[in-house]
C-alpha positions as CSV (number, residue, x, y, z in Angstrom):
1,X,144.0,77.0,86.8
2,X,143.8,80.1,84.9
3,X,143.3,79.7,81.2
4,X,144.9,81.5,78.3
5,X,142.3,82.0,75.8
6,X,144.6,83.2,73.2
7,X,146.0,79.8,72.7
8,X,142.7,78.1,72.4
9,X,141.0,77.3,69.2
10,X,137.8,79.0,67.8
11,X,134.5,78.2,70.0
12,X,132.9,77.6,66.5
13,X,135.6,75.2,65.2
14,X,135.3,73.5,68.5
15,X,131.5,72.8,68.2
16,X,131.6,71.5,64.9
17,X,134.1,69.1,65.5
18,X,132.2,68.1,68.4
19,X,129.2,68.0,66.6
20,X,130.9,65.8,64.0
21,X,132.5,63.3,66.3
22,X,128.9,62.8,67.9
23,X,126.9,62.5,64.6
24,X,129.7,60.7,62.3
25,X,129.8,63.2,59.4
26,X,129.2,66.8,58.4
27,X,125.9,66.7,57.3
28,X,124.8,65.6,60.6
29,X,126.6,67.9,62.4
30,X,125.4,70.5,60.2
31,X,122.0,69.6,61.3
32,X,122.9,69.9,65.0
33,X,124.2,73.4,64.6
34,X,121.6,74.4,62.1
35,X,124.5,75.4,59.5
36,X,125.6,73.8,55.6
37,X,127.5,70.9,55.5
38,X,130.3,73.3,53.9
39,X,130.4,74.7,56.7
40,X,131.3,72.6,59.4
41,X,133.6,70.8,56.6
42,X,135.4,73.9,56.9
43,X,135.7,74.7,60.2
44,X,136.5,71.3,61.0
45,X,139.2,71.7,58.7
46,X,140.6,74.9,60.7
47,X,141.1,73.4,63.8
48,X,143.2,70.9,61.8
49,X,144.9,73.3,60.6
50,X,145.5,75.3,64.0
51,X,146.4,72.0,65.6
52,X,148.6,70.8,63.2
53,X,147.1,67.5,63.5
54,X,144.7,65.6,61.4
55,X,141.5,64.6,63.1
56,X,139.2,63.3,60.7
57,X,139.3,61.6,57.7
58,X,135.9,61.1,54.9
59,X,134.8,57.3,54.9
60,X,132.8,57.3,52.0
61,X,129.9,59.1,53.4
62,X,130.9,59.4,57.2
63,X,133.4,60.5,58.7
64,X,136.2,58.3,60.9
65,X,138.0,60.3,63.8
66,X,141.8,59.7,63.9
67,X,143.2,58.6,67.5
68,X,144.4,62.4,68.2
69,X,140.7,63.2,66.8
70,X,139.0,60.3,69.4
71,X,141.2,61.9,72.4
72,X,140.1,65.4,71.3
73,X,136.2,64.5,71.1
74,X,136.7,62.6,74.2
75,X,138.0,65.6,76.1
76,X,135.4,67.8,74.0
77,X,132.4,65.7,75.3
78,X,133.2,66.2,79.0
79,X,134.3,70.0,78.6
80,X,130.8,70.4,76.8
81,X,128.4,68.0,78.8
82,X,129.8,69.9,81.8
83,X,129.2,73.3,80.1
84,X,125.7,71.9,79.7
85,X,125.1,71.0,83.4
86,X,126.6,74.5,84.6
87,X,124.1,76.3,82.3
88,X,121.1,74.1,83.6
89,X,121.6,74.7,86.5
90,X,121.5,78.6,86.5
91,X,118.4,78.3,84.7
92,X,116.6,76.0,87.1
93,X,117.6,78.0,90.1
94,X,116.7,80.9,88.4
95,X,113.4,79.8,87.2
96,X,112.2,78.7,91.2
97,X,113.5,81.6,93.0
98,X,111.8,84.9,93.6
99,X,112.4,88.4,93.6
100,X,114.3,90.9,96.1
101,X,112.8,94.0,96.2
102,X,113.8,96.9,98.4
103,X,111.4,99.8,99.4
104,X,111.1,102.5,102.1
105,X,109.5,101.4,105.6
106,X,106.5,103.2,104.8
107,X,105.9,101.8,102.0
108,X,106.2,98.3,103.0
109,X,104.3,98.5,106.2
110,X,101.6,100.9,104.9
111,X,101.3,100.1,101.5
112,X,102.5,96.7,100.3
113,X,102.3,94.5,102.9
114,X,98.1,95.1,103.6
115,X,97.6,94.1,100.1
116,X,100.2,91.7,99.2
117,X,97.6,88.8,99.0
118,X,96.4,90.3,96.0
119,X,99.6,89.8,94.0
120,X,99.9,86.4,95.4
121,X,96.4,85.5,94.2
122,X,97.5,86.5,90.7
123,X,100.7,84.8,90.8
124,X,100.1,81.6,93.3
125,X,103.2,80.4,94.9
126,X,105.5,83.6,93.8
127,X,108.1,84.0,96.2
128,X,109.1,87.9,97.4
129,X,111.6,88.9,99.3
130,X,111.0,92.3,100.5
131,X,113.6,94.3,102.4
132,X,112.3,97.7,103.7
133,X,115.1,100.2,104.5
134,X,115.6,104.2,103.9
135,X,118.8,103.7,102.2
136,X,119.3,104.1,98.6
137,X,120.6,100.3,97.9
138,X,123.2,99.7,95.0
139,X,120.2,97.1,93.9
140,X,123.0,95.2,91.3
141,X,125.7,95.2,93.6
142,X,123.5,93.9,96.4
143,X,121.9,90.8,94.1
144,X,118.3,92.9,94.5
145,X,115.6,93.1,91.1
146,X,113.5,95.7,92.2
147,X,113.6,99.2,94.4
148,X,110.5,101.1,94.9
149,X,111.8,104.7,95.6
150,X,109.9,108.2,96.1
151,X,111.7,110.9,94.4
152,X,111.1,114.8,93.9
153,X,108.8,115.2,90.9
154,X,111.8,117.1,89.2
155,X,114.9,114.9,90.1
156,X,116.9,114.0,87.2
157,X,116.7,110.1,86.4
158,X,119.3,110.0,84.6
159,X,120.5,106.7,86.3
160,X,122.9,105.2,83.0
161,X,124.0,101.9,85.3
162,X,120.1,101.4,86.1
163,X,116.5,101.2,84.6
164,X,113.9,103.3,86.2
165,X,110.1,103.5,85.5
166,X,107.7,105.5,86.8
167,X,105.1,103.7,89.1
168,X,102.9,106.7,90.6
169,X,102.7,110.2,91.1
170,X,101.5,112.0,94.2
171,X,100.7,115.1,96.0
172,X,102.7,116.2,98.7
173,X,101.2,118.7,101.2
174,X,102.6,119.8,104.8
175,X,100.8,118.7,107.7
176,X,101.1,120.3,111.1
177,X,98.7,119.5,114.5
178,X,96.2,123.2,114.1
179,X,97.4,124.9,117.4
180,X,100.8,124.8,115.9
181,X,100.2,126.0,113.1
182,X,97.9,128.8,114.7
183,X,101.0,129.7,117.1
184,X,102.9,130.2,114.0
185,X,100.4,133.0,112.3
186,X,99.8,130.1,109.4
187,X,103.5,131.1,108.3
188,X,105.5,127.6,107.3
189,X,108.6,129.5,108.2
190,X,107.7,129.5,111.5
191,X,106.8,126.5,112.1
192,X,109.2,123.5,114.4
193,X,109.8,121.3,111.4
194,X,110.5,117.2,111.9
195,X,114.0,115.7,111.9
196,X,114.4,112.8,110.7
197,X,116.9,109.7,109.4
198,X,116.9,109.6,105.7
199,X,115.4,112.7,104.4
200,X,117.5,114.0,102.3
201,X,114.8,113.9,99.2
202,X,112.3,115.5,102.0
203,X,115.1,118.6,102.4
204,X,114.9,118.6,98.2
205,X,111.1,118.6,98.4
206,X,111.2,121.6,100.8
207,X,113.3,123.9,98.5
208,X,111.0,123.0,95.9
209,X,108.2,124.1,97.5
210,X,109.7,127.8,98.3
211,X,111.0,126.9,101.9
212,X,114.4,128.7,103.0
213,X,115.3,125.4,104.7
214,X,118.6,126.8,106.1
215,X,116.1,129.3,108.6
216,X,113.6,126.4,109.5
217,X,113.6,125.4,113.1
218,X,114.0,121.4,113.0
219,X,112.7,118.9,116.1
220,X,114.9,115.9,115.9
221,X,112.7,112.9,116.5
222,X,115.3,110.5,114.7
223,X,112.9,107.6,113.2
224,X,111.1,108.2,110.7
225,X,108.9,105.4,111.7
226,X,107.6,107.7,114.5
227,X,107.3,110.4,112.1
228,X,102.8,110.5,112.2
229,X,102.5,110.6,115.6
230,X,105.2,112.7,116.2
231,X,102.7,115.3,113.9
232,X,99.9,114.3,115.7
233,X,101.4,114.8,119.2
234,X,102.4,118.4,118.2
235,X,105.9,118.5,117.6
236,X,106.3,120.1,114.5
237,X,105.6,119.9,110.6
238,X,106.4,117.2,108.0
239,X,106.0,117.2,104.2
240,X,104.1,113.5,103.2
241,X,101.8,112.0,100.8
242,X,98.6,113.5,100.5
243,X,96.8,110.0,99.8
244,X,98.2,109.0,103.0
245,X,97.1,111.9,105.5
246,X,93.2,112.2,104.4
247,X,91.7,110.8,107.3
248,X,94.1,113.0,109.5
249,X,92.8,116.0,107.9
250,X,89.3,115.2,106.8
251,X,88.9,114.8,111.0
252,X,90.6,117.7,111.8
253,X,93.2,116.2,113.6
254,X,95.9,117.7,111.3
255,X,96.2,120.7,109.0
256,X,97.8,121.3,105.7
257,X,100.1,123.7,105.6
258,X,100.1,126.8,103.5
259,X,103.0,125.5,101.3
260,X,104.6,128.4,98.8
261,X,104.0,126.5,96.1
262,X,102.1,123.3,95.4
263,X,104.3,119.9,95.4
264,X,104.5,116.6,93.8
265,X,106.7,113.7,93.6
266,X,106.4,110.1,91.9
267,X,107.1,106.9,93.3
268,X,109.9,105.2,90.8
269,X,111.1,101.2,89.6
270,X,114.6,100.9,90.1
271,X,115.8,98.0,88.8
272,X,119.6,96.7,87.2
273,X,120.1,96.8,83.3
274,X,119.8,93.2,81.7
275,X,117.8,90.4,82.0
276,X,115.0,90.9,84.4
277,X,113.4,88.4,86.3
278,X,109.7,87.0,85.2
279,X,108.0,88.5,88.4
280,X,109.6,92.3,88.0
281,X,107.0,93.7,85.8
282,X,103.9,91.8,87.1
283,X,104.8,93.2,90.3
284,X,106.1,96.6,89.3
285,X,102.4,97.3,87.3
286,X,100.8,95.7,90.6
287,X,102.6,98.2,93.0
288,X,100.7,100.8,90.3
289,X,97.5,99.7,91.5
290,X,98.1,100.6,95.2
291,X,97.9,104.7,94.6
Protein backbone atom coordinates (compact mmCIF):
# COMPACT_ATOMS: atom_id res chain seq x y z
CA UNK A 1 0.00 0.00 0.00
CA UNK A 2 1.66 3.05 -1.00
CA UNK A 3 1.20 6.04 1.30
CA UNK A 4 0.43 9.62 0.60
CA UNK A 5 2.40 11.52 2.99
CA UNK A 6 0.85 14.79 2.17
CA UNK A 7 -2.30 13.79 3.93
CA UNK A 8 -0.65 12.62 6.99
CA UNK A 9 -0.30 14.72 10.06
CA UNK A 10 3.00 16.20 11.47
CA UNK A 11 5.55 13.40 12.76
CA UNK A 12 6.00 15.80 15.80
CA UNK A 13 2.20 16.20 16.46
CA UNK A 14 2.06 12.48 16.16
CA UNK A 15 4.67 11.80 18.95
CA UNK A 16 3.30 13.96 21.32
CA UNK A 17 0.04 12.72 21.21
CA UNK A 18 1.50 9.43 21.56
CA UNK A 19 3.56 10.39 24.21
CA UNK A 20 0.53 11.93 25.95
CA UNK A 21 -1.79 8.94 25.55
CA UNK A 22 1.06 6.74 27.18
CA UNK A 23 1.96 9.05 30.11
CA UNK A 24 -1.70 10.64 30.89
CA UNK A 25 -0.83 14.37 30.57
CA UNK A 26 1.54 16.84 29.04
CA UNK A 27 3.96 17.22 31.43
CA UNK A 28 4.73 13.72 31.21
CA UNK A 29 4.86 13.56 27.81
CA UNK A 30 6.96 16.53 27.78
CA UNK A 31 9.36 14.59 29.82
CA UNK A 32 9.47 11.69 27.32
CA UNK A 33 10.28 13.94 24.41
CA UNK A 34 12.59 16.23 26.44
CA UNK A 35 10.40 19.36 25.42
CA UNK A 36 7.99 22.08 27.72
CA UNK A 37 4.72 21.08 28.64
CA UNK A 38 3.56 24.07 26.23
CA UNK A 39 4.71 22.38 23.84
CA UNK A 40 3.28 19.21 23.50
CA UNK A 41 -0.10 21.12 24.78
CA UNK A 42 0.28 22.70 21.48
CA UNK A 43 1.01 20.28 19.22
CA UNK A 44 -1.42 18.03 20.62
CA UNK A 45 -3.75 20.67 19.89
CA UNK A 46 -2.75 20.76 16.03
CA UNK A 47 -3.46 17.45 15.21
CA UNK A 48 -6.95 18.28 16.70
CA UNK A 49 -7.09 20.80 14.71
CA UNK A 50 -5.94 18.94 11.39
CA UNK A 51 -8.24 16.08 12.34
CA UNK A 52 -11.12 17.94 13.08
CA UNK A 53 -11.68 15.82 15.93
CA UNK A 54 -11.19 16.31 19.54
CA UNK A 55 -8.89 13.84 21.20
CA UNK A 56 -8.13 14.83 24.50
CA UNK A 57 -9.65 16.60 27.07
CA UNK A 58 -7.71 18.20 30.64
CA UNK A 59 -8.99 16.18 33.90
CA UNK A 60 -7.78 18.29 36.36
CA UNK A 61 -4.28 17.48 36.13
CA UNK A 62 -4.27 14.63 33.53
CA UNK A 63 -5.36 14.23 30.65
CA UNK A 64 -8.52 11.72 29.40
CA UNK A 65 -8.36 10.52 25.77
CA UNK A 66 -11.75 10.79 23.89
CA UNK A 67 -12.92 7.40 22.06
CA UNK A 68 -11.66 8.83 18.56
CA UNK A 69 -8.42 9.86 20.78
CA UNK A 70 -8.27 5.90 22.37
CA UNK A 71 -8.58 4.48 18.61
CA UNK A 72 -5.97 6.94 17.45
CA UNK A 73 -3.31 6.08 20.35
CA UNK A 74 -4.30 2.48 19.82
CA UNK A 75 -3.28 2.62 16.20
CA UNK A 76 -0.31 4.98 17.25
CA UNK A 77 1.10 2.37 19.64
CA UNK A 78 1.40 -0.36 17.07
CA UNK A 79 2.58 1.99 14.18
CA UNK A 80 5.34 3.17 16.68
CA UNK A 81 6.28 -0.15 18.67
CA UNK A 82 6.68 -1.61 15.19
CA UNK A 83 8.84 1.48 14.09
CA UNK A 84 10.78 0.53 17.23
CA UNK A 85 11.36 -3.15 16.31
CA UNK A 86 12.35 -2.25 12.60
CA UNK A 87 14.94 0.19 13.91
CA UNK A 88 16.34 -2.44 16.43
CA UNK A 89 16.78 -4.60 14.28
CA UNK A 90 19.11 -2.67 11.81
CA UNK A 91 21.11 -1.81 14.60
CA UNK A 92 21.69 -5.28 16.04
CA UNK A 93 22.45 -6.75 12.64
CA UNK A 94 24.58 -3.99 11.99
CA UNK A 95 26.45 -4.09 15.22
CA UNK A 96 27.43 -8.15 14.66
CA UNK A 97 28.33 -8.11 11.17
CA UNK A 98 31.62 -7.35 9.60
CA UNK A 99 33.12 -5.46 6.98
CA UNK A 100 33.49 -6.12 2.97
CA UNK A 101 36.45 -4.88 1.76
CA UNK A 102 37.67 -5.24 -1.80
CA UNK A 103 41.42 -5.08 -2.92
CA UNK A 104 43.62 -6.12 -5.84
CA UNK A 105 44.89 -9.90 -5.86
CA UNK A 106 48.14 -8.80 -5.00
CA UNK A 107 47.32 -7.18 -2.34
CA UNK A 108 45.38 -9.73 -0.73
CA UNK A 109 47.50 -12.67 -1.28
CA UNK A 110 50.83 -10.83 -0.80
CA UNK A 111 50.11 -8.35 1.62
CA UNK A 112 46.96 -8.84 3.75
CA UNK A 113 46.36 -12.12 4.08
CA UNK A 114 50.12 -13.14 5.74
CA UNK A 115 49.43 -10.66 8.35
CA UNK A 116 45.81 -10.66 8.97
CA UNK A 117 46.24 -12.36 12.39
CA UNK A 118 47.58 -9.29 13.59
CA UNK A 119 44.34 -7.21 13.05
CA UNK A 120 42.44 -10.09 14.49
CA UNK A 121 44.57 -10.05 17.61
CA UNK A 122 43.62 -6.35 18.03
CA UNK A 123 40.18 -6.75 17.34
CA UNK A 124 39.19 -10.53 18.55
CA UNK A 125 36.24 -12.09 16.83
CA UNK A 126 36.08 -9.16 13.89
CA UNK A 127 34.62 -10.59 11.05
CA UNK A 128 36.22 -9.57 7.30
CA UNK A 129 35.06 -10.24 4.33
CA UNK A 130 37.65 -9.69 1.75
CA UNK A 131 36.98 -9.97 -2.00
CA UNK A 132 40.17 -9.66 -4.12
CA UNK A 133 39.46 -8.63 -7.69
CA UNK A 134 41.21 -6.12 -10.38
CA UNK A 135 38.08 -4.35 -11.03
CA UNK A 136 37.31 -1.00 -9.85
CA UNK A 137 33.99 -1.96 -7.71
CA UNK A 138 31.01 0.61 -7.35
CA UNK A 139 31.86 -0.24 -3.34
CA UNK A 140 28.03 1.52 -2.44
CA UNK A 141 26.28 -0.03 -5.05
CA UNK A 142 27.79 -3.34 -4.32
CA UNK A 143 26.94 -3.17 -0.18
CA UNK A 144 31.14 -3.11 0.19
CA UNK A 145 32.86 -0.50 3.22
CA UNK A 146 36.17 -0.56 2.15
CA UNK A 147 38.41 -0.65 -1.29
CA UNK A 148 42.09 -0.68 -1.04
CA UNK A 149 43.19 0.65 -4.45
CA UNK A 150 46.76 1.62 -5.98
CA UNK A 151 46.56 4.69 -8.01
CA UNK A 152 49.19 6.96 -9.94
CA UNK A 153 50.76 9.34 -7.55
CA UNK A 154 49.07 12.19 -9.62
CA UNK A 155 45.55 10.87 -10.40
CA UNK A 156 42.93 13.21 -9.49
CA UNK A 157 40.72 11.99 -6.36
CA UNK A 158 38.32 13.91 -6.88
CA UNK A 159 35.77 11.10 -6.23
CA UNK A 160 32.46 13.57 -4.97
CA UNK A 161 29.99 10.15 -4.50
CA UNK A 162 33.03 8.54 -2.36
CA UNK A 163 35.61 9.18 0.52
CA UNK A 164 39.08 8.39 -0.16
CA UNK A 165 42.25 8.43 2.17
CA UNK A 166 45.53 7.88 1.55
CA UNK A 167 46.96 4.61 3.12
CA UNK A 168 50.68 4.47 1.70
CA UNK A 169 52.91 5.72 -0.80
CA UNK A 170 55.41 3.76 -2.88
CA UNK A 171 58.10 3.58 -5.37
CA UNK A 172 57.60 2.14 -8.52
CA UNK A 173 60.61 0.91 -10.52
CA UNK A 174 60.71 -1.36 -13.84
CA UNK A 175 61.99 -4.69 -13.48
CA UNK A 176 63.29 -6.74 -16.41
CA UNK A 177 65.30 -10.46 -16.23
CA UNK A 178 69.30 -8.72 -17.04
CA UNK A 179 69.92 -10.53 -20.42
CA UNK A 180 66.80 -8.78 -21.55
CA UNK A 181 67.50 -5.85 -20.63
CA UNK A 182 71.23 -6.20 -21.96
CA UNK A 183 69.61 -7.33 -25.49
CA UNK A 184 67.89 -4.16 -25.38
CA UNK A 185 71.17 -1.69 -24.98
CA UNK A 186 69.58 -0.72 -21.36
CA UNK A 187 66.92 1.33 -23.55
CA UNK A 188 63.16 0.74 -21.90
CA UNK A 189 61.92 1.47 -25.31
CA UNK A 190 63.20 -1.47 -26.40
CA UNK A 191 62.34 -3.64 -24.24
CA UNK A 192 59.03 -6.67 -24.74
CA UNK A 193 56.83 -5.12 -22.16
CA UNK A 194 54.08 -7.38 -20.04
CA UNK A 195 50.36 -7.55 -21.07
CA UNK A 196 48.17 -7.92 -18.72
CA UNK A 197 44.26 -7.90 -17.49
CA UNK A 198 43.48 -4.76 -15.60
CA UNK A 199 46.29 -2.40 -16.18
CA UNK A 200 44.93 0.45 -17.18
CA UNK A 201 46.56 2.56 -14.03
CA UNK A 202 49.96 0.53 -15.08
CA UNK A 203 49.47 2.15 -18.93
CA UNK A 204 48.99 5.74 -16.84
CA UNK A 205 52.14 4.95 -14.73
CA UNK A 206 54.09 4.34 -17.93
CA UNK A 207 53.34 7.76 -19.51
CA UNK A 208 54.22 9.23 -16.34
CA UNK A 209 57.38 7.89 -16.27
CA UNK A 210 58.36 9.32 -20.00
CA UNK A 211 57.48 6.03 -21.86
CA UNK A 212 55.89 6.49 -25.47
CA UNK A 213 53.55 3.59 -24.65
CA UNK A 214 51.89 3.61 -28.15
CA UNK A 215 55.80 2.28 -29.61
CA UNK A 216 56.34 -0.38 -26.71
CA UNK A 217 56.36 -3.94 -27.86
CA UNK A 218 53.77 -5.72 -25.38
CA UNK A 219 53.87 -9.75 -24.49
CA UNK A 220 50.44 -10.77 -23.61
CA UNK A 221 50.54 -13.10 -20.70
CA UNK A 222 46.80 -12.24 -19.66
CA UNK A 223 46.85 -12.87 -15.66
CA UNK A 224 48.29 -10.64 -13.81
CA UNK A 225 48.61 -13.23 -11.16
CA UNK A 226 51.38 -14.75 -13.37
CA UNK A 227 52.82 -11.39 -13.77
CA UNK A 228 56.48 -12.19 -11.36
CA UNK A 229 57.41 -15.08 -12.94
CA UNK A 230 56.45 -14.19 -16.14
CA UNK A 231 59.64 -11.36 -15.38
CA UNK A 232 61.55 -13.87 -14.01
CA UNK A 233 61.26 -16.31 -16.89
CA UNK A 234 62.31 -13.53 -19.38
CA UNK A 235 59.46 -12.42 -21.11
CA UNK A 236 59.48 -8.91 -20.86
CA UNK A 237 59.23 -5.79 -18.42
CA UNK A 238 56.69 -4.78 -15.79
CA UNK A 239 56.40 -1.54 -13.69
CA UNK A 240 55.62 -2.84 -9.73
CA UNK A 241 56.29 -1.89 -6.29
CA UNK A 242 59.64 -1.40 -5.27
CA UNK A 243 59.06 -2.85 -1.60
CA UNK A 244 57.86 -5.85 -3.26
CA UNK A 245 60.79 -6.72 -5.82
CA UNK A 246 63.93 -6.24 -3.25
CA UNK A 247 64.81 -9.69 -2.96
CA UNK A 248 64.55 -10.11 -6.79
CA UNK A 249 66.99 -7.50 -7.26
CA UNK A 250 69.21 -7.47 -4.20
CA UNK A 251 70.01 -11.37 -5.76
CA UNK A 252 70.40 -10.31 -9.08
CA UNK A 253 67.72 -12.26 -10.43
CA UNK A 254 66.05 -9.07 -11.81
CA UNK A 255 67.06 -5.58 -12.92
CA UNK A 256 65.61 -2.19 -12.59
CA UNK A 257 65.07 -0.55 -15.47
CA UNK A 258 66.43 2.74 -16.41
CA UNK A 259 63.00 4.47 -16.18
CA UNK A 260 62.93 8.34 -17.70
CA UNK A 261 61.95 9.58 -14.85
CA UNK A 262 61.56 8.30 -11.30
CA UNK A 263 57.84 7.06 -10.29
CA UNK A 264 55.55 6.82 -7.43
CA UNK A 265 52.07 5.89 -6.64
CA UNK A 266 49.96 5.55 -3.26
CA UNK A 267 47.82 2.91 -2.20
CA UNK A 268 44.17 4.69 -1.44
CA UNK A 269 40.83 3.94 1.12
CA UNK A 270 37.92 3.97 -0.87
CA UNK A 271 35.07 3.88 0.96
CA UNK A 272 30.96 5.20 0.53
CA UNK A 273 29.97 8.69 2.08
CA UNK A 274 27.90 8.30 5.41
CA UNK A 275 28.03 6.36 8.25
CA UNK A 276 30.90 4.01 8.30
CA UNK A 277 31.15 0.94 9.96
CA UNK A 278 33.12 0.60 13.54
CA UNK A 279 35.92 -1.69 11.94
CA UNK A 280 36.70 0.70 8.72
CA UNK A 281 39.24 2.86 10.31
CA UNK A 282 40.93 0.37 12.68
CA UNK A 283 41.48 -1.64 9.70
CA UNK A 284 42.21 1.15 7.16
CA UNK A 285 45.22 2.59 9.77
CA UNK A 286 46.20 -1.23 10.14
CA UNK A 287 46.49 -1.78 6.32
CA UNK A 288 49.03 1.47 6.97
CA UNK A 289 51.30 -0.64 8.90
CA UNK A 290 51.91 -3.29 6.16
CA UNK A 291 54.23 -0.79 3.88
Amino acid sequence: MLLDWRTLPSLSALRAFDATARSGDFAGAARLLNVTHAAVAQQVRGLEKTLGVNLAVRDGRSVRLTPVGIELARSLAQGFEAISEGIETVRDRESRRGIRVTATPFLVDRIIMPRLSEFWDAHPGAEISIHPTREYVDVAAEGFDLAIRAIPYNADLTWPSLDVEPVAAMRVVGIVAPQLLKEASSNPQSLPWLEHEGMTSKLMMMRDCGLDVERLNFTPIGSPNLLLEAVRQGMGATLFSEQFTRDDLASGRLVEVPLPKKLYARYLAVMPKGPRHRLVSPFVEWVGTLF
